[in-house]
C-alpha positions in Angstrom: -13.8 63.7 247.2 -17.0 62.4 248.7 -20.0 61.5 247.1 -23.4 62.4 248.6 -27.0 62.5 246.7 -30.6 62.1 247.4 -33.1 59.7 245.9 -34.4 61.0 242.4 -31.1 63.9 242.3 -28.1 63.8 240.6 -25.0 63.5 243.1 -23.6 66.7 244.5 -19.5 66.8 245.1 -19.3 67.1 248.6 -16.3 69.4 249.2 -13.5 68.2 252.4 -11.3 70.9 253.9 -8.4 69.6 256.3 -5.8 71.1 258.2 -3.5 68.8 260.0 -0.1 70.1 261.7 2.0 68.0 263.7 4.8 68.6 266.6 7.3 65.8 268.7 7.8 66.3 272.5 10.5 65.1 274.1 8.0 64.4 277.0 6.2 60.8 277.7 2.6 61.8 277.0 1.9 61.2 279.9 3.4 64.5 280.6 2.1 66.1 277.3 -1.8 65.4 278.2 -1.5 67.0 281.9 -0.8 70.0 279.8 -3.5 69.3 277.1 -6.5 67.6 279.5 -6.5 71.3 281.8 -8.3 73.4 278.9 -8.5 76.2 281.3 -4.7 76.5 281.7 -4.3 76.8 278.3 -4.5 81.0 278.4 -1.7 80.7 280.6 0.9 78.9 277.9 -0.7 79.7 274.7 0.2 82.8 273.0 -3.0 84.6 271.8 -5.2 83.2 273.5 -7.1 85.5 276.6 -9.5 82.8 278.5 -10.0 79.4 278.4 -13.1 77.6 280.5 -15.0 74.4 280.7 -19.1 75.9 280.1 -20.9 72.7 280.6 -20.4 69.4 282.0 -17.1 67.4 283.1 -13.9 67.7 281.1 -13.6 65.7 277.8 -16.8 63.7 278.3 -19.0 63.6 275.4 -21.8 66.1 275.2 -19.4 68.9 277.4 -18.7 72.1 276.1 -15.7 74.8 276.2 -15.1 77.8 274.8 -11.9 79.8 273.6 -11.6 83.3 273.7 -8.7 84.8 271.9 -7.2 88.4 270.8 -8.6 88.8 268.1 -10.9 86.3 267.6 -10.5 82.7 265.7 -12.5 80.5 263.3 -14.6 77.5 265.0 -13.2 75.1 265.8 -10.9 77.4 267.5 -13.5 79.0 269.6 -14.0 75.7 271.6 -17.4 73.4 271.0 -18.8 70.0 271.8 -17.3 67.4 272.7 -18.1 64.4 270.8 -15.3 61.7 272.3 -12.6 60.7 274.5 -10.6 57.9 273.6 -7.8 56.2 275.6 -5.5 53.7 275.6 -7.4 50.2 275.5 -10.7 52.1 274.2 -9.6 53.5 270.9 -11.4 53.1 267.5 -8.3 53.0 265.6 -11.3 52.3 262.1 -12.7 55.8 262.8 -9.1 58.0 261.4 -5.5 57.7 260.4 -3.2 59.0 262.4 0.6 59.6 262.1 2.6 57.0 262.5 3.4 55.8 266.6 1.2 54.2 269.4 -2.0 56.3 269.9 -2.5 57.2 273.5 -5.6 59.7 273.8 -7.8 61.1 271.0 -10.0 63.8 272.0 -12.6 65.1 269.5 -14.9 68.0 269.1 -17.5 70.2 266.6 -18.3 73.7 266.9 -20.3 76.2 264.4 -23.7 75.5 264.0 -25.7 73.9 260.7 -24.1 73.2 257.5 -20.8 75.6 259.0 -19.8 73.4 261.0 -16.0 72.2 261.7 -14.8 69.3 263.9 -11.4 69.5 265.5 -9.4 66.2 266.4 -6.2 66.2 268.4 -4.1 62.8 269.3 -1.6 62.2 271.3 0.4 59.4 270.7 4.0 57.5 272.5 7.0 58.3 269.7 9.8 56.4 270.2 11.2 58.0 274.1 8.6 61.3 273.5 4.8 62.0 272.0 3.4 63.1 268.9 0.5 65.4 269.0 -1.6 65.0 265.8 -3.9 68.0 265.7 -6.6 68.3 263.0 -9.6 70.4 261.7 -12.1 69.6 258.8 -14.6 71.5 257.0 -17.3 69.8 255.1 -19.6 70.8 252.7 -20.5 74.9 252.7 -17.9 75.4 255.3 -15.7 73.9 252.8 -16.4 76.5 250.3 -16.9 79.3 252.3 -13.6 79.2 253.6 -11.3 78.3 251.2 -7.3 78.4 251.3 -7.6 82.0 252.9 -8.9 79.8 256.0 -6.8 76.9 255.9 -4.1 78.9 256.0 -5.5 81.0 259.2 -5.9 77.6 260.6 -2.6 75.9 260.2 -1.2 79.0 261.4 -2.9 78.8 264.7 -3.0 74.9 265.1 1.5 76.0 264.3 1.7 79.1 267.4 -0.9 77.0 269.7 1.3 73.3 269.3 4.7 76.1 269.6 3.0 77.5 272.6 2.9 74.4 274.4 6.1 72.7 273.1 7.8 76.4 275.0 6.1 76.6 278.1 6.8 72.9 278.4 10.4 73.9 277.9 10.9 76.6 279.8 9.6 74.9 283.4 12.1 72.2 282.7 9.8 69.0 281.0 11.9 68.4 278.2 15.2 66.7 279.4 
């Protein structure tokens, strides 16, 4: 738990909700971004999901924006958002998160909601031995946190599951896994 107070106040708990879900590819990730990096391609693989499109600015540079539309709606982050950063090879801050274990490749963050309901969503790819690892992962923080609770994280797991799924059988069936 985090710690967070003002001046002259006693401390409040500061409450951390995270979903993380991880899948292999027997893909270099190379491979695996061309599929991640075309955000409006990804109505076409992943199950659920009716339109994808970029709404501002140029893909995964900071300050862009996308949205996610899907049947039956989804909790931010899930409905697209800001992007905060790009990171690649070379230009990683490996200080700012852990990720599972392998050589990180790309890291691509973004927030969506608004206020203190806001989520942040953070999916790596990284080089796995002869395939990728993609590390996807939403938090919560503070009333978002409590507002949500396990009923939530367990909405969210389920879709990071079906959407890292989605892309591990569309990769399949047009023949990039060997």
């Amino acid at each position: 738990m985090l710690r967070a107070g003002v001046a002259g106040r006693v401390p409040e708990t500061v409450r951390i909700m995270t979903v993380r879900e991880t899948a292999w590819f027997n893909v270099d990730p190379e491979t695996t971004w061309s599929y991640v990096s075309r955000v409006e391609d990804w109505s076409r693989w992943c199950a659920g999901l009716g339109s994808a499109r970029w709404t501002k600015g140029d893909a995964w540079k900071p300050g862009s924006r996308f949205e996610l539309n899907w049947d039956g709606g989804a909790p931010s982050p899930y409905c697209g958002g800001e992007v905060l950063r790009f990171e690649e090879e070379g230009h990683l801050d490996r200080v700012a998160e852990q990720v599972a274990s392998g050589i990180l490749v790309r890291r691509i963050c973004w927030r969506a909601g608004f206020g203190p309901f806001q989520s942040e969503a953070r999916m790596a790819i990284l080089e796995d031995g002869s395939g990728s690892l993609i590390e996807f992962v939403t938090l919560w923080q503070g009333w978002a946190a409590h507002l949500g609770g396990l009923g939530r994280a367990s909405r969210c797991a389920k879709i990071q599951r079906d959407w890292l799924a989605s892309l591990k059988e569309n990769m399949e069936r047009v023949g990039s896994i060997g």
